[in-house]
Biopython code that builds the backbone (N, CA, C, O; Angstrom):
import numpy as np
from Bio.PDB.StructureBuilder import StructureBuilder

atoms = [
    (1, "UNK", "N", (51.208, 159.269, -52.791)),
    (1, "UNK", "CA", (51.390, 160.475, -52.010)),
    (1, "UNK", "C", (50.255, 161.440, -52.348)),
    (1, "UNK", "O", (50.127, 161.574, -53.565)),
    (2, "UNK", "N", (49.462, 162.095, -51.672)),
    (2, "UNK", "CA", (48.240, 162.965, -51.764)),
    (2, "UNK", "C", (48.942, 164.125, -51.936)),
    (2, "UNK", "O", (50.041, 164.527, -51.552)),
    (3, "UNK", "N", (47.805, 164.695, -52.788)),
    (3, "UNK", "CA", (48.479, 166.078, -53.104)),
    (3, "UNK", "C", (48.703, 166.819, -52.353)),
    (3, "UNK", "O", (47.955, 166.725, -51.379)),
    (4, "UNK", "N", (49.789, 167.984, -52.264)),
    (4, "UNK", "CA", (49.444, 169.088, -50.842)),
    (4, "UNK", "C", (48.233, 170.377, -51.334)),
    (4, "UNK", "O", (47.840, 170.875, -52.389)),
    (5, "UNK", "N", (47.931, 170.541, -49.710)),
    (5, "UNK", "CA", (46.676, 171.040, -49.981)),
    (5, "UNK", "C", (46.476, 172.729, -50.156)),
    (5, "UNK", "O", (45.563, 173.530, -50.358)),
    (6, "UNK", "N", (48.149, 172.721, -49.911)),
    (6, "UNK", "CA", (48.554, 174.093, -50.615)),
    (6, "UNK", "C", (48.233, 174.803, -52.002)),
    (6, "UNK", "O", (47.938, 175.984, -52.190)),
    (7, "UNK", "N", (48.400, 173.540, -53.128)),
    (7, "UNK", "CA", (48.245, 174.230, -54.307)),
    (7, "UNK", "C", (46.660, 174.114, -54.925)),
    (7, "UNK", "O", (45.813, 173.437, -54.341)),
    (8, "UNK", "N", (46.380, 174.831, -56.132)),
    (8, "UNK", "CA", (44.996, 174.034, -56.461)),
    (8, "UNK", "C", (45.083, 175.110, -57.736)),
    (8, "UNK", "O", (45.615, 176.220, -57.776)),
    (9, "UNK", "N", (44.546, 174.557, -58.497)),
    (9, "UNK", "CA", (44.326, 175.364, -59.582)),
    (9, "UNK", "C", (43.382, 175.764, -59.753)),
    (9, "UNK", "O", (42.421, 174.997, -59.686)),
    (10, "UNK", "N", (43.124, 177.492, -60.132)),
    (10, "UNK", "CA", (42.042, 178.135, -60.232)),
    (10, "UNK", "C", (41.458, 178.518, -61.562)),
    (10, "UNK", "O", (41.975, 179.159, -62.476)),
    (11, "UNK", "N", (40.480, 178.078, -61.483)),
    (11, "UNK", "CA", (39.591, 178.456, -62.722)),
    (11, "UNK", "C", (38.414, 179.823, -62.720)),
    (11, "UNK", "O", (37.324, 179.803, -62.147)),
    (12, "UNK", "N", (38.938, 180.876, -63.460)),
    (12, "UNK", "CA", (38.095, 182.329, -62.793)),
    (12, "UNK", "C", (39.269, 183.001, -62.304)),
    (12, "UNK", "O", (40.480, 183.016, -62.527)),
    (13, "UNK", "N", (38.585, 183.447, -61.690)),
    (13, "UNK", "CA", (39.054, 184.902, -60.703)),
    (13, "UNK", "C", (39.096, 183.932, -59.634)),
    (13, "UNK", "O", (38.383, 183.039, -59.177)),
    (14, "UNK", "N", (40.655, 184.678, -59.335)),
    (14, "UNK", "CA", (41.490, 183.976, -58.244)),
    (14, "UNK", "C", (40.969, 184.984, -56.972)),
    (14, "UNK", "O", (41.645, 185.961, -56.651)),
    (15, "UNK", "N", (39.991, 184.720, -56.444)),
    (15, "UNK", "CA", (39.389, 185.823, -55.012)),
    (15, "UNK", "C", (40.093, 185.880, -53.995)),
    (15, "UNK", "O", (39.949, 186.979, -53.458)),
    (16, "UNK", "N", (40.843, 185.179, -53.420)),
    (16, "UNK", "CA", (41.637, 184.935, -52.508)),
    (16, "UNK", "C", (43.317, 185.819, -52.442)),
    (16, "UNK", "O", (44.116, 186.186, -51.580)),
    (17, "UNK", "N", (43.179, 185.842, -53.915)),
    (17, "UNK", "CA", (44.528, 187.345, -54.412)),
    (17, "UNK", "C", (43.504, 188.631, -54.614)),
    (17, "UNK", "O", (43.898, 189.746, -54.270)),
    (18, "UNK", "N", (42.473, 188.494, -55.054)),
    (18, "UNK", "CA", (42.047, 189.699, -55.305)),
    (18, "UNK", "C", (41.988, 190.117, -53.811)),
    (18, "UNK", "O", (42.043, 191.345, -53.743)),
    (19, "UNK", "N", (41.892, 189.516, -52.557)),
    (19, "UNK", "CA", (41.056, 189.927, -51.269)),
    (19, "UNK", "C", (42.496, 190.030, -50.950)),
    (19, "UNK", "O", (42.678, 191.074, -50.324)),
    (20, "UNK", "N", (43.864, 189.208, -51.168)),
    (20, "UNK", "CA", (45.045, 189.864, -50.201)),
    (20, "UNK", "C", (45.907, 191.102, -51.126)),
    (20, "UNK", "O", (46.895, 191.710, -50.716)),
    (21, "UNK", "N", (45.328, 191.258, -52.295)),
    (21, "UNK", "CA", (45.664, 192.540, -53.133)),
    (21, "UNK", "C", (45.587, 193.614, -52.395)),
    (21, "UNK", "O", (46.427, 194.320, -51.838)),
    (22, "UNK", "N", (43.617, 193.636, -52.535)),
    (22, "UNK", "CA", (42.983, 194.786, -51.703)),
    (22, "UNK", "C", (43.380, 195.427, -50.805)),
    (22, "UNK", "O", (43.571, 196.643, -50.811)),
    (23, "UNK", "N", (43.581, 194.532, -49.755)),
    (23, "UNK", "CA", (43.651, 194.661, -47.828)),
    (23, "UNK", "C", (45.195, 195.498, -48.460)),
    (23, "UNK", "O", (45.252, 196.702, -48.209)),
    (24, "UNK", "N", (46.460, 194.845, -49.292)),
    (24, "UNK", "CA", (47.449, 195.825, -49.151)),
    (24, "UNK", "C", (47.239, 196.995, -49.493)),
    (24, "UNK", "O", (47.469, 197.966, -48.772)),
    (25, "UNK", "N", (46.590, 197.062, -51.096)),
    (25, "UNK", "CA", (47.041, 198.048, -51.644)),
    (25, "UNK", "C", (45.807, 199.765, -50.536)),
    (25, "UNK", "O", (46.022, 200.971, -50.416)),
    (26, "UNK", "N", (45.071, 199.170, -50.213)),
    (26, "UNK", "CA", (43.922, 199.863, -49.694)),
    (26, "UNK", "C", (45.236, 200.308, -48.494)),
    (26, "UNK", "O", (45.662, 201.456, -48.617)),
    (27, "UNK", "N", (45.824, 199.488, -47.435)),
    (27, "UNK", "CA", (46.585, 199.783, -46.794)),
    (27, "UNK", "C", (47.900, 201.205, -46.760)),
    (27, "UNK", "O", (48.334, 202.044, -45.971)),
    (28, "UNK", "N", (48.093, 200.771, -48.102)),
    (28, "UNK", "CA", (49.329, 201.696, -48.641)),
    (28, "UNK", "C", (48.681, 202.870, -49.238)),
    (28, "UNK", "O", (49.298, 203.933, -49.174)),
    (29, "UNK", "N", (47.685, 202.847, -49.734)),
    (29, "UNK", "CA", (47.064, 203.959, -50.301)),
    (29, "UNK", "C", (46.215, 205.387, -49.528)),
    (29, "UNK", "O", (46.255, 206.614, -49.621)),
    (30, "UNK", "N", (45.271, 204.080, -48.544)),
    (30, "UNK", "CA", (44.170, 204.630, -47.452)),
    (30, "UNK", "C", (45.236, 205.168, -46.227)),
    (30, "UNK", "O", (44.674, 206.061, -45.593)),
    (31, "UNK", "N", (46.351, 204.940, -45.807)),
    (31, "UNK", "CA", (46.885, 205.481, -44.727)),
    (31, "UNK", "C", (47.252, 207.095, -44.955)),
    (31, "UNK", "O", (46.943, 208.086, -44.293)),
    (32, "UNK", "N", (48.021, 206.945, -46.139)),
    (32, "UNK", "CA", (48.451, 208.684, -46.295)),
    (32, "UNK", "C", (46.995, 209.384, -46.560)),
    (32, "UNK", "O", (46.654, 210.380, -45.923)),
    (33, "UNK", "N", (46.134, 208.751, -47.596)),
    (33, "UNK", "CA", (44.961, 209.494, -47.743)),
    (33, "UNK", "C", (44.330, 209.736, -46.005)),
    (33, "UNK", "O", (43.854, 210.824, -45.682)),
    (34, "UNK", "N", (44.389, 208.967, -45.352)),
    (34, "UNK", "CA", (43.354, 209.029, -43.913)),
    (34, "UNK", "C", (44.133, 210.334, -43.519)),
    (34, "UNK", "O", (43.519, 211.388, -43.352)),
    (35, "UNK", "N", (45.665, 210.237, -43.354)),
    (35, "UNK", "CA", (46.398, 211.237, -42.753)),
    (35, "UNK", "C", (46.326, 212.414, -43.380)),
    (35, "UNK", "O", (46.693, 213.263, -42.568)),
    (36, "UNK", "N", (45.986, 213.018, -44.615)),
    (36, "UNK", "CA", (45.983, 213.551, -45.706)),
    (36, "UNK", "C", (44.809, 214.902, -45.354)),
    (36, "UNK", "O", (44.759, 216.131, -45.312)),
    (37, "UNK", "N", (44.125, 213.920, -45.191)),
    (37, "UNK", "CA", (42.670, 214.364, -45.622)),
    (37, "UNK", "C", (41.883, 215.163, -43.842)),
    (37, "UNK", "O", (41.112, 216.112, -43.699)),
    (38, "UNK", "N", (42.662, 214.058, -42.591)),
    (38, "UNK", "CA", (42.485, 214.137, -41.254)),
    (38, "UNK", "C", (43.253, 216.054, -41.548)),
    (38, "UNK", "O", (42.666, 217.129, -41.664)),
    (39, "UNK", "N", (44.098, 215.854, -41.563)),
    (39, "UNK", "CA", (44.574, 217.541, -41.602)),
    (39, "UNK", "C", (43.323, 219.005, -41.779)),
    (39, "UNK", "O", (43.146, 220.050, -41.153)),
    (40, "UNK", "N", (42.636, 218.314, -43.037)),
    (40, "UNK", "CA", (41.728, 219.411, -42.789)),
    (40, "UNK", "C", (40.154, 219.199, -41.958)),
    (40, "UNK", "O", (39.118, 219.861, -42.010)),
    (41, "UNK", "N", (40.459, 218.201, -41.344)),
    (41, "UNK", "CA", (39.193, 218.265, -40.576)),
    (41, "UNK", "C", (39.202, 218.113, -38.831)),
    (41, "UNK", "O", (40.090, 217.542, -38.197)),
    (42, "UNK", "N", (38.094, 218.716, -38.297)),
    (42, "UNK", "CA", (38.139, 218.819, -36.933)),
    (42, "UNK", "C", (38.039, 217.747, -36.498)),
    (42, "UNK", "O", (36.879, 217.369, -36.666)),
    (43, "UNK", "N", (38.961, 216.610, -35.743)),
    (43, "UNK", "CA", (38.666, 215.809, -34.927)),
    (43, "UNK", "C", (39.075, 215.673, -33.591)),
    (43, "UNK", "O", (40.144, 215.210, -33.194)),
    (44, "UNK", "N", (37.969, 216.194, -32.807)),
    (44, "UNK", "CA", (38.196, 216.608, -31.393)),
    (44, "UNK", "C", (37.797, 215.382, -30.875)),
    (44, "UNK", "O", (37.049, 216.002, -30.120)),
    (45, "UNK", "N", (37.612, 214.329, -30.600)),
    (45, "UNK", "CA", (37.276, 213.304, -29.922)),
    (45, "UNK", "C", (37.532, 211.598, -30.813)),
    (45, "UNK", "O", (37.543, 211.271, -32.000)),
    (46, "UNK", "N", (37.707, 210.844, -29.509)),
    (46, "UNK", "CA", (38.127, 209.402, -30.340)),
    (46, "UNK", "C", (36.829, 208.789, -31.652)),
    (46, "UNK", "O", (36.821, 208.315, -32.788)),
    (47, "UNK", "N", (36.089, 209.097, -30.822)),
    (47, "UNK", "CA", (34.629, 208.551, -31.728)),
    (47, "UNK", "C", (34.724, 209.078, -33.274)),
    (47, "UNK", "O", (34.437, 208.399, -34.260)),
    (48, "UNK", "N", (35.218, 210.521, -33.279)),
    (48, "UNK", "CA", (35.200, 211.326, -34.321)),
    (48, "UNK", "C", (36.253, 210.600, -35.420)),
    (48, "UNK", "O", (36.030, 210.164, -36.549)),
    (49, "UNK", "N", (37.356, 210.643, -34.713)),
    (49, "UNK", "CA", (38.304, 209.766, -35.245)),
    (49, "UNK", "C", (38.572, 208.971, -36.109)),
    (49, "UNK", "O", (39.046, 208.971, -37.245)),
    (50, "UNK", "N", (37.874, 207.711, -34.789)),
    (50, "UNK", "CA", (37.531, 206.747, -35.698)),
    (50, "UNK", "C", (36.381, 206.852, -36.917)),
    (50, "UNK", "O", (36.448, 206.276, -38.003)),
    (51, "UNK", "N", (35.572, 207.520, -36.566)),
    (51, "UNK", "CA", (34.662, 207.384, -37.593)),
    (51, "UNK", "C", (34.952, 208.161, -38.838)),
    (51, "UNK", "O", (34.247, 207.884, -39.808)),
    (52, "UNK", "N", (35.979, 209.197, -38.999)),
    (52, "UNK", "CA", (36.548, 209.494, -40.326)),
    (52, "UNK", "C", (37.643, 208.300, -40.777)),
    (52, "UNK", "O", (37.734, 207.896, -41.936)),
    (53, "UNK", "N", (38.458, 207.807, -39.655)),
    (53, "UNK", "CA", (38.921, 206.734, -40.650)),
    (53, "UNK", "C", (37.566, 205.293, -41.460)),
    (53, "UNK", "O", (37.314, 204.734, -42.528)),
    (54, "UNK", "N", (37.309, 205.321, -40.662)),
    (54, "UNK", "CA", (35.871, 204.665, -41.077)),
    (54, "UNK", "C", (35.267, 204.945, -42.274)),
    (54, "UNK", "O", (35.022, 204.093, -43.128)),
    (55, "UNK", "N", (34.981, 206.284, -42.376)),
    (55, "UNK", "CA", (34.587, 206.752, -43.902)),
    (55, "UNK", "C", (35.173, 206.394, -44.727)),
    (55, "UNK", "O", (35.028, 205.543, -45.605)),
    (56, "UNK", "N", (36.412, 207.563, -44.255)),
    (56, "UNK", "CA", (37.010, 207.609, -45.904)),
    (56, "UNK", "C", (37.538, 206.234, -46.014)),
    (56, "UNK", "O", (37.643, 205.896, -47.193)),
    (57, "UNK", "N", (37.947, 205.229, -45.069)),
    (57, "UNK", "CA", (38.472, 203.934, -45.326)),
    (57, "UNK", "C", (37.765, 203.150, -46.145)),
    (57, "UNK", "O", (38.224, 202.204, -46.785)),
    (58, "UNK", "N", (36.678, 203.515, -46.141)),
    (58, "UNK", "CA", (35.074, 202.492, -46.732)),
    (58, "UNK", "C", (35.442, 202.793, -48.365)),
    (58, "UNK", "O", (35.271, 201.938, -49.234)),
    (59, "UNK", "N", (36.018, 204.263, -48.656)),
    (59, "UNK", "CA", (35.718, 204.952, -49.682)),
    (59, "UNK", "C", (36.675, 204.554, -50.370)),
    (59, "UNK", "O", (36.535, 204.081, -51.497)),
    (60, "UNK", "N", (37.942, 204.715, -49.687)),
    (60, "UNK", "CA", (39.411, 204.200, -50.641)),
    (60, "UNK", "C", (39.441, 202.408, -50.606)),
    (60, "UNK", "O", (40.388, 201.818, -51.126)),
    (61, "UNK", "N", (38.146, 201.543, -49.843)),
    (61, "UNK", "CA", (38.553, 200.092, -50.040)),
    (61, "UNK", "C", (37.448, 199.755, -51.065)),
    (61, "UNK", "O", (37.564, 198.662, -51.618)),
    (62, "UNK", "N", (36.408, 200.519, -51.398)),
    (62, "UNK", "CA", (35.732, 200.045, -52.997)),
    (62, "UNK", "C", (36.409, 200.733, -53.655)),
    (62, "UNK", "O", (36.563, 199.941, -54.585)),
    (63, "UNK", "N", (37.098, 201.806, -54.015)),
    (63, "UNK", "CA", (38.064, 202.438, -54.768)),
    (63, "UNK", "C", (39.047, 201.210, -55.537)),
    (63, "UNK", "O", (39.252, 200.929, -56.718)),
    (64, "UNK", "N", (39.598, 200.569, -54.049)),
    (64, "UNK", "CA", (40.739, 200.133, -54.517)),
    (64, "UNK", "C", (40.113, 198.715, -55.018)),
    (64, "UNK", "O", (40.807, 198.217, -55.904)),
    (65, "UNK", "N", (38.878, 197.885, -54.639)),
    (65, "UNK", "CA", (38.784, 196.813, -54.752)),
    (65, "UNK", "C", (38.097, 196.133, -56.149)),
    (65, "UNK", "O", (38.146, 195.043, -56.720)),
    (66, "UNK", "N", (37.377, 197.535, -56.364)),
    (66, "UNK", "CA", (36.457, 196.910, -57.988)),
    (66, "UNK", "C", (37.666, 197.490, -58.912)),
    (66, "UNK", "O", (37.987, 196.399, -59.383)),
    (67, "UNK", "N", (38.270, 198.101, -59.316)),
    (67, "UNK", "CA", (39.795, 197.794, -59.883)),
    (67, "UNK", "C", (40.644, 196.734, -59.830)),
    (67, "UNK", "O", (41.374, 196.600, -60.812)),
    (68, "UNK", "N", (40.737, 196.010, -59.019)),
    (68, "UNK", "CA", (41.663, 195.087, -58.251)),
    (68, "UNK", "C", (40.737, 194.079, -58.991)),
    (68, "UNK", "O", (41.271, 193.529, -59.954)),
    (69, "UNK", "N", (39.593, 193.772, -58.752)),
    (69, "UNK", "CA", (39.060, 192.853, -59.529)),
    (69, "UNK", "C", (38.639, 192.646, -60.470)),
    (69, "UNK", "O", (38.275, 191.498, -60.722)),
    (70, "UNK", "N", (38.507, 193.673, -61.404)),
    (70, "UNK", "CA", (38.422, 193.887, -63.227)),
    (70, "UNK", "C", (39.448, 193.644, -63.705)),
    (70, "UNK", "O", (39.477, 193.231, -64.864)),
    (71, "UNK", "N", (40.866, 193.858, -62.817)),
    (71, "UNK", "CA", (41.984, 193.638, -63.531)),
    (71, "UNK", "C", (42.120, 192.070, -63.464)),
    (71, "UNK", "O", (42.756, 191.403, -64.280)),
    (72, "UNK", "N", (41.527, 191.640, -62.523)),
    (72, "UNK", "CA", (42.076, 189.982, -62.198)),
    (72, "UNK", "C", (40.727, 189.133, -62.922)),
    (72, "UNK", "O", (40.714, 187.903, -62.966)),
    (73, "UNK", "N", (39.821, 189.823, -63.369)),
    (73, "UNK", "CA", (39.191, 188.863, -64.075)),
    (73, "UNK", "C", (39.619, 189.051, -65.939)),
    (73, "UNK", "O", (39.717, 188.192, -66.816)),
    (74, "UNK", "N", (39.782, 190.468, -65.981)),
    (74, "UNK", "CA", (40.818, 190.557, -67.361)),
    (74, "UNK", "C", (41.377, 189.584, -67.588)),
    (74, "UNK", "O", (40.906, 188.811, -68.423)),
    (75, "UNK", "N", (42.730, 189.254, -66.833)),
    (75, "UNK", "CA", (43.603, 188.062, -66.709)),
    (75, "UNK", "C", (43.406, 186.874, -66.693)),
    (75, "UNK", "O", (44.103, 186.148, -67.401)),
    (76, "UNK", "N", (42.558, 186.431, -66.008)),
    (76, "UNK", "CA", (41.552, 185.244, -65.906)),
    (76, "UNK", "C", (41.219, 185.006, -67.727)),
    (76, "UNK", "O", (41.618, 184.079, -68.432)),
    (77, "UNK", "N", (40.603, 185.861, -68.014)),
    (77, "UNK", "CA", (40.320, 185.454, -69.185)),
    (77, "UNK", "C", (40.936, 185.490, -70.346)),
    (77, "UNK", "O", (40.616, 184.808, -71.320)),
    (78, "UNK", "N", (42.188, 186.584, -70.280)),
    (78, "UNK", "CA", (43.223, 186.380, -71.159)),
    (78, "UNK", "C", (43.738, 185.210, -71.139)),
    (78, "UNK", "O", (43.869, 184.686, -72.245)),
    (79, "UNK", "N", (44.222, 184.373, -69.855)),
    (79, "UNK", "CA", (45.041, 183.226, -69.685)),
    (79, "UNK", "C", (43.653, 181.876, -69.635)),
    (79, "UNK", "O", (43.828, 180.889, -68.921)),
    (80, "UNK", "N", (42.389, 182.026, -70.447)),
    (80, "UNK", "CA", (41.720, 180.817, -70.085)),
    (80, "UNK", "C", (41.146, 180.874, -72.266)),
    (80, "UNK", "O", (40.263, 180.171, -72.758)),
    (81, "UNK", "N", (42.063, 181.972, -73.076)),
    (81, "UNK", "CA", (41.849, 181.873, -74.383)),
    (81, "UNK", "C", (42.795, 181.285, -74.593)),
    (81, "UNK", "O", (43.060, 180.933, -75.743)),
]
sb = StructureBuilder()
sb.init_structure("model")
sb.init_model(0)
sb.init_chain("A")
sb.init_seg("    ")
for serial, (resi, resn, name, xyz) in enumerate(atoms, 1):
    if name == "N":
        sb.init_residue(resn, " ", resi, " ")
    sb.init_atom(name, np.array(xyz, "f"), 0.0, 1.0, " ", f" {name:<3s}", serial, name[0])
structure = sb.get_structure()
């Protein structure tokens, strides 16, 4: 019977959790901040809009992502002593 191609064992940094970490926690974090932050600024048009979520989105997803991955290579190497 072949293995399923579901599992696999990772050696390192598991990137594939670090990348569905991110996308949440950036999610849960970056929404109130977008809404947060949209309050004090003028956005009179869609373009404008989008392009502050754009910013600050850029800002809270390296925020959230080089954390997300210091912690998971920490681990990595705690669990490979």
């Amino acid at each position: 019977m072949p293995e399923r191609v579901e599992t696999h064992e990772t050696e390192g940094v598991d990137y594939a959790w670090v990348m569905q970490t991110t996308f949440v926690l950036t999610i849960v974090v970056g929404a109130p901040v977008v809404a947060l932050l949209s309050v004090f600024t003028d956005l009179r048009t869609w373009a404008s809009m989008a392009m502050f979520a754009v910013r600050v989105g850029a800002v809270v997803w390296i925020l959230t992502a080089v954390p997300v991955f210091f912690y998971a290579r920490k681990q990595a190497l705690q669990s490979s002593t």
